[in-house]
C-alpha positions in Angstrom: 0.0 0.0 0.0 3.1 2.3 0.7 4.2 1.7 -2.6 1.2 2.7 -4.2 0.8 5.7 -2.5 4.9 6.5 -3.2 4.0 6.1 -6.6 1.0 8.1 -7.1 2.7 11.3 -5.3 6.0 10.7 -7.7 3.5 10.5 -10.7 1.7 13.9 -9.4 4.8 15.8 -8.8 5.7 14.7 -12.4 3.2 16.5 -14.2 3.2 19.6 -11.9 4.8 22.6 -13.4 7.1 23.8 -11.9 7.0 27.5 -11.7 9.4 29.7 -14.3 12.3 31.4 -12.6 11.3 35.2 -12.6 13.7 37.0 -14.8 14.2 40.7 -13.5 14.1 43.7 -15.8 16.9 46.0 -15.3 15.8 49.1 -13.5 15.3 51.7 -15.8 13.7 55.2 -15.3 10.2 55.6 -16.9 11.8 58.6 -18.7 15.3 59.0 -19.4 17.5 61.6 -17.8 18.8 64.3 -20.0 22.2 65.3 -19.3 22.0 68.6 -22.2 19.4 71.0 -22.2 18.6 73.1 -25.1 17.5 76.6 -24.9 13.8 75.8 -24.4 13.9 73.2 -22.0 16.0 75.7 -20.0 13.2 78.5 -20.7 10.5 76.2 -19.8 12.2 74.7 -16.8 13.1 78.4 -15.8 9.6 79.6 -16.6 11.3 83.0 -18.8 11.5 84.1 -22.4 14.3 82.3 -25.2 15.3 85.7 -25.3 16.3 86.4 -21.9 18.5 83.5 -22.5 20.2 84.8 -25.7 20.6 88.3 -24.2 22.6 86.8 -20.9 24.8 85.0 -22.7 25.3 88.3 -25.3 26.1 90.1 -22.1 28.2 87.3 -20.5 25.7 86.6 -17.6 23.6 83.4 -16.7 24.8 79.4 -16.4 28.2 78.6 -18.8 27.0 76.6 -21.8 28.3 74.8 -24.7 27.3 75.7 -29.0 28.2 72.2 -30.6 27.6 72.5 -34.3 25.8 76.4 -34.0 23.7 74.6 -31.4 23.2 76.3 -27.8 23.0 73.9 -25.4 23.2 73.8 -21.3 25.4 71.1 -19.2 22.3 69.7 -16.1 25.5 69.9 -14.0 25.7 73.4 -14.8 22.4 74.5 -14.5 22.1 73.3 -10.9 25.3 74.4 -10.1 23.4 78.2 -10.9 20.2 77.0 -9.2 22.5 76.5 -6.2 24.4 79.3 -6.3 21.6 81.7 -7.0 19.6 80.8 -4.1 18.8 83.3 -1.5 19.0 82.7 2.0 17.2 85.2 4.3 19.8 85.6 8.0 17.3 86.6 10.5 
């Protein structure tokens, strides 16, 4: 009776499934950083004018920046090194 019983647990194990090993996704961000920053991004993340932009760097103010093929564009480093250093911290 042992042996039938051995047998009929071995035969139900066999047909089982046994479950797939879960293969993890690399963690990637749902939107990719962006290390450069053109002119408008900068605007829009800035909430000012294109131009405001174009006249700071005529007159040598605002974040450094790089022109790669006539292209303006703005390091992220960069601009939060400005963030940073523009920020204004009331002494009571």
């Amino acid at each position: 009776m042992l042996d039938v019983l051995t047998c009929g647990i071995v035969r139900t194990a066999a047909r089982e499934t046994k479950p797939e090993p879960l293969i993890q996704a690399p963690a990637t961000p749902a939107e990719p950083s962006r290390e450069l920053l053109t002119e408008k991004m900068l605007a829009d993340r800035w909430v000012c004018s294109v131009a405001r932009l174009q006249r700071w760097r005529t007159v040598g103010e605002g974040p450094p920046y790089l022109k790669i093929v006539g292209k303006v564009l703005y390091r992220l480093k960069d601009i939060e090194a400005y963030e940073e250093a523009s920020l204004v911290r009331k002494v009571f």
